[in-house]
Structures are given as C-alpha cells and as structure tokens.
N, C-alpha and C positions, 0 to 999 in steps of 0.2 A: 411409396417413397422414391425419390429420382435419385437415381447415382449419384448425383454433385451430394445432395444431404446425407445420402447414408457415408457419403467419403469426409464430410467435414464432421459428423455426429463422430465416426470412429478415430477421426485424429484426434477428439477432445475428449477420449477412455486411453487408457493405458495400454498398451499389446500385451498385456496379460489377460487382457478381458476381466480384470476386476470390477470395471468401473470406476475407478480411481479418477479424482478431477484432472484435465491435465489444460486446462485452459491457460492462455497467457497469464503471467503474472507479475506484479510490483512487488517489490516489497518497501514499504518507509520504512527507515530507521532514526530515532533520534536517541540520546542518551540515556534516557530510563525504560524510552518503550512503552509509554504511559501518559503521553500527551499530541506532541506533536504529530508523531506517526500516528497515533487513532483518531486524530482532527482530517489527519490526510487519504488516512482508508476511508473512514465514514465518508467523506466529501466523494473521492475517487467509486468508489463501489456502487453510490446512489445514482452517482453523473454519467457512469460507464453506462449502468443497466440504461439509465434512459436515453441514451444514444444507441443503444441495442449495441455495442460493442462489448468483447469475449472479454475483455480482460477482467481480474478480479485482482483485487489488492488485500496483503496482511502486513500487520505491526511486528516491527520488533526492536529492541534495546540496543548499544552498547554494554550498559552497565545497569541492567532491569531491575525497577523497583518489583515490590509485591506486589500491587493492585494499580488497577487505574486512576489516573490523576481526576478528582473528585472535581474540579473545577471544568478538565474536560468533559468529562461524564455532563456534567448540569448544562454546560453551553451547547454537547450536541442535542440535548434534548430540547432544551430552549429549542435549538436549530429546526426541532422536529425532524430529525436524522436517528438511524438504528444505531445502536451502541455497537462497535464491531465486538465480537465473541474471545473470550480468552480472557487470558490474563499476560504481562509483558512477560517476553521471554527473549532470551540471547539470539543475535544472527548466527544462523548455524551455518554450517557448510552446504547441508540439502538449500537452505533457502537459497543462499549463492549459485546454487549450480539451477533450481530449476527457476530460478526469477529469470526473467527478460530485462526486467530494469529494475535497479535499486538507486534507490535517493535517500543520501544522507538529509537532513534537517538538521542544523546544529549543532551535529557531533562530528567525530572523525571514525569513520568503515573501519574493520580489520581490515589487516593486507590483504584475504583472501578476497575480499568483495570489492580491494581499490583494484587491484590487479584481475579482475576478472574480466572487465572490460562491456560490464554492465553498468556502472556506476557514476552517478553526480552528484552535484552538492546544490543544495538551497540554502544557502549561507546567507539570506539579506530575508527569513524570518524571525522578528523581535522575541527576544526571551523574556522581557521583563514588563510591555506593554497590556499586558489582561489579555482575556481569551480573544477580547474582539480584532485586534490588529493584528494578532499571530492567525484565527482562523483566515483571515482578510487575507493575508499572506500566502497561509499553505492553498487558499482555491483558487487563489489569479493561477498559481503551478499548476494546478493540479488541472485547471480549464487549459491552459497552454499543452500540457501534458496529453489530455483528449484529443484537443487541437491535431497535434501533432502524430499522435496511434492511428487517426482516422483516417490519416492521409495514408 
C-alpha cells in the first residue's frame, strides 16, 4: 500500500482507531425528515458512489414524523434506488458539527445549523406537485451539488 493511500485510508477512521466512518458528509433536512431529504440522500449517495467521490449523505427533520413518507418510499423504488436506512429523526447538534454541508429543503434549519456556516436553502422544490416534480427538483441540486464537490 503507498503512503498517499494508507494517509487518505487513515483520514477516513477516526483517531481513536475505532473505525468510525469519518467521510465527508451532507446532511438534508426537510420538515418531517420523511420525504424530501430521503429523495435527496437516496439521489446524492447512488450519484456520489458513481463518480467515486467520499462524500455520503443522511436525512433528517425539523419536526420528524414516525416513519417514512410511503409515496417517497414507492417512487424511490419505482426510481430503482436503495431506500436510505433509518427512520426520520431531528437535526442534532453532532449532525451540525460533523456535516460539511447541510441543505434545508422546504423548511427553516435551527439557529445552530443557520449559524454554522455550513448551510443553504433549496427553497424552489414543489411541495404539492406529486413525487415526480419534487424528485425533478431535488436532482438537478443534488447534480449541481456533485458538480460542484468535484471541483
């Protein structure tokens, strides 16, 4: 194994040598945590991996329903995309502190995550158009998004 790998392999464990992931990170947020944001991982995680970039993306709420939105669910499989894992959960402070980038979708951040100085808004995805205008929406971001990590 050559220097450069074993030094980019040990930046992506944790200095505890746990193994802990410690890869760049997104997080989407939209208000339940049960739609939009697992429209925008599932898109972001499938498109990252295939450009061979680190980054990896998870979902979370302002205000988290209990399970995931069953319409999303059925259009990412339509989509022939993995379901992201979990269930919606609130923006925590850890996700703020170890994201790289957080994107609102439709909602408004806590202060902790407007003020962090990781954070934007995708404010022009439709809430009330069906799955196919809002997915339409969150991948032109999320291809922009790529776009732009790459560089």
């Amino acid at each position: 194994m050559t220097g450069v790998v074993l030094v980019l392999l040990l930046a992506l464990v944790s200095p505890g040598g746990q193994g802990e992931d410690r890869r760049p990170s997104i997080v989407f947020v939209c208000e339940h945590g049960a739609a939009k944001s697992v429209i925008a991982t599932a898109y972001f995680n499938q498109l990252a991996a295939e450009r061979g970039l680190p980054y990896r993306a998870t979902f979370r709420g302002t205000t988290p329903q209990d399970e995931l939105s069953v319409r999303a669910v059925e259009g990412l499989k339509a989509d022939g995309l993995a379901i992201p894992s979990g269930k919606p959960a609130a923006i925590s402070d850890a996700d703020v502190r170890d994201a790289t980038h957080i994107f609102a979708i439709g909602c408004t951040l806590p202060q902790r995550a407007l003020s962090s100085g990781k954070a934007a808004d995708w404010t022009d995805v439709p809430d009330d158009q069906g799955y196919g205008p809002m997915r339409d929406a969150i991948v032109r971001h999320v291809r922009q998004l790529l776009d732009d990590l790459k560089r």
